[in-house]
C-alpha positions as a printed Julia matrix, in Angstrom:
109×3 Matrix{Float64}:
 45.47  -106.63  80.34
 42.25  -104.12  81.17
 45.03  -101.53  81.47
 46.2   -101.69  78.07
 42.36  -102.67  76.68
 42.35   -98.78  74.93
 45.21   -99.74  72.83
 42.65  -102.22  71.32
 39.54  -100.23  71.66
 40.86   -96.55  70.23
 41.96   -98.56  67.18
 39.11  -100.92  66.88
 36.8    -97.87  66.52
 38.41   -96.08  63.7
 38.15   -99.67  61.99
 34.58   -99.44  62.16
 34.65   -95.97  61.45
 36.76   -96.45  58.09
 34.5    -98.93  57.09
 31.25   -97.01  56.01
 33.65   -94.57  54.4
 35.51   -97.47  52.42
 31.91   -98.58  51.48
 30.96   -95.41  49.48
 28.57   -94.94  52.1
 29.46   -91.46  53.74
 28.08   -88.75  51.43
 29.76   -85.19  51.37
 28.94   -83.58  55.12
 30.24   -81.33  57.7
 30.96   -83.71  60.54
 32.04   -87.27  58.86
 34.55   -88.48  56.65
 38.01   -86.52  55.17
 36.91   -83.28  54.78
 38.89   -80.94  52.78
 37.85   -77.8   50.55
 38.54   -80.27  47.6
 36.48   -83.44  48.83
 33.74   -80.89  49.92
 33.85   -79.53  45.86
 32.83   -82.56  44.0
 30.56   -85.95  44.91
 33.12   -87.65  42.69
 36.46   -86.73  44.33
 34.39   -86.46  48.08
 33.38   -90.59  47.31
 37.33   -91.46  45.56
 39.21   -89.65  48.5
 37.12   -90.9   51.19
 37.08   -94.41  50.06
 41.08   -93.91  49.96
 41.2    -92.45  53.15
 39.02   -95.06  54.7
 41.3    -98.15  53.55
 44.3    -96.19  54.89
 42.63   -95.62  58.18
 41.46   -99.29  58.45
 44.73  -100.62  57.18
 46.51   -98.68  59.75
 44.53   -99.52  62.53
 44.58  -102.94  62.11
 48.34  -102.85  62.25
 48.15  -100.9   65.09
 45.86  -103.66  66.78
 48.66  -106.25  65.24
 51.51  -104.23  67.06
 49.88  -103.87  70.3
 49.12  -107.52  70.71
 52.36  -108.5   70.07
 54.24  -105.73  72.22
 52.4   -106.94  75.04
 53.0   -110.61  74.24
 56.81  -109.98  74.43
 57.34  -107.6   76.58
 54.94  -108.01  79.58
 57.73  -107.45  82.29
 57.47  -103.69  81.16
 56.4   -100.88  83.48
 52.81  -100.01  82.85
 53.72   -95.79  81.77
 56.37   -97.66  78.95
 54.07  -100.51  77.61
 50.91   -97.29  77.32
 53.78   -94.63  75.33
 54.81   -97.82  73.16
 50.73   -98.4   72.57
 50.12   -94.83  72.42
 53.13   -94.8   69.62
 51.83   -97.57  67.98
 48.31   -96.15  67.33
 49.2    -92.83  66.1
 52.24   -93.76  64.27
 50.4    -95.83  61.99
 47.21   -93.28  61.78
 49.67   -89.88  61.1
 50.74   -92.1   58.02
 47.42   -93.05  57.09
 46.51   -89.3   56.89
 49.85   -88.51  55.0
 48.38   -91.1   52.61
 45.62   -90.06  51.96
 46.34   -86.32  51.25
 48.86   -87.33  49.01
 45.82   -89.64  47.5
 43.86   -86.65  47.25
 46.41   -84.48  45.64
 46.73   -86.71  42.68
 43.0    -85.94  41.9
């Protein structure tokens, strides 16, 4: 199981990194939060679009936490390369749609 622990931890951390963002507590910067020309022009639309982007992000990695678990519950007997491009799979699937989601959020503003 320690093998596979980063296909909890890698999604784990974006939880807790959506969560001040979901919060409302990530004000407009350079470094944190979805950061677009648009989100950077307006406290309103920075706080609406991150808060969006945030439950997306969480959402997603919480499946992808959900989908790991259970790929390694029934399917232990795989290879150790297969079960990490599955988990690998499973984390960014999820978090590529999140992203998709959230610019389409942001379009709409």
């Amino acid at each position: 199981m320690e093998k596979h622990l980063a296909g909890l931890v890698v999604p784990g951390v974006i939880l807790v990194v959506s969560l001040p963002m979901i919060l409302g507590k990530v004000g407009p910067n350079n470094i944190y939060g979805f950061r677009t020309r648009k989100t950077l022009s307006s406290p309103e639309v920075w706080y609406s679009a991150n808060r969006a982007a945030g439950w997306f992000t969480g959402a997603a990695a919480v499946l992808s936490i959900c989908f790991n678990l259970e790929l390694w519950r029934i399917v232990p007997e795989w290879p150790p390369d297969r079960i990490m491009a599955w988990t690998i799979g499973g984390t960014l699937v999820p978090q590529a749609m999140a992203v998709l989601a959230a610019f389409l959020y942001l379009r709409r503003l």
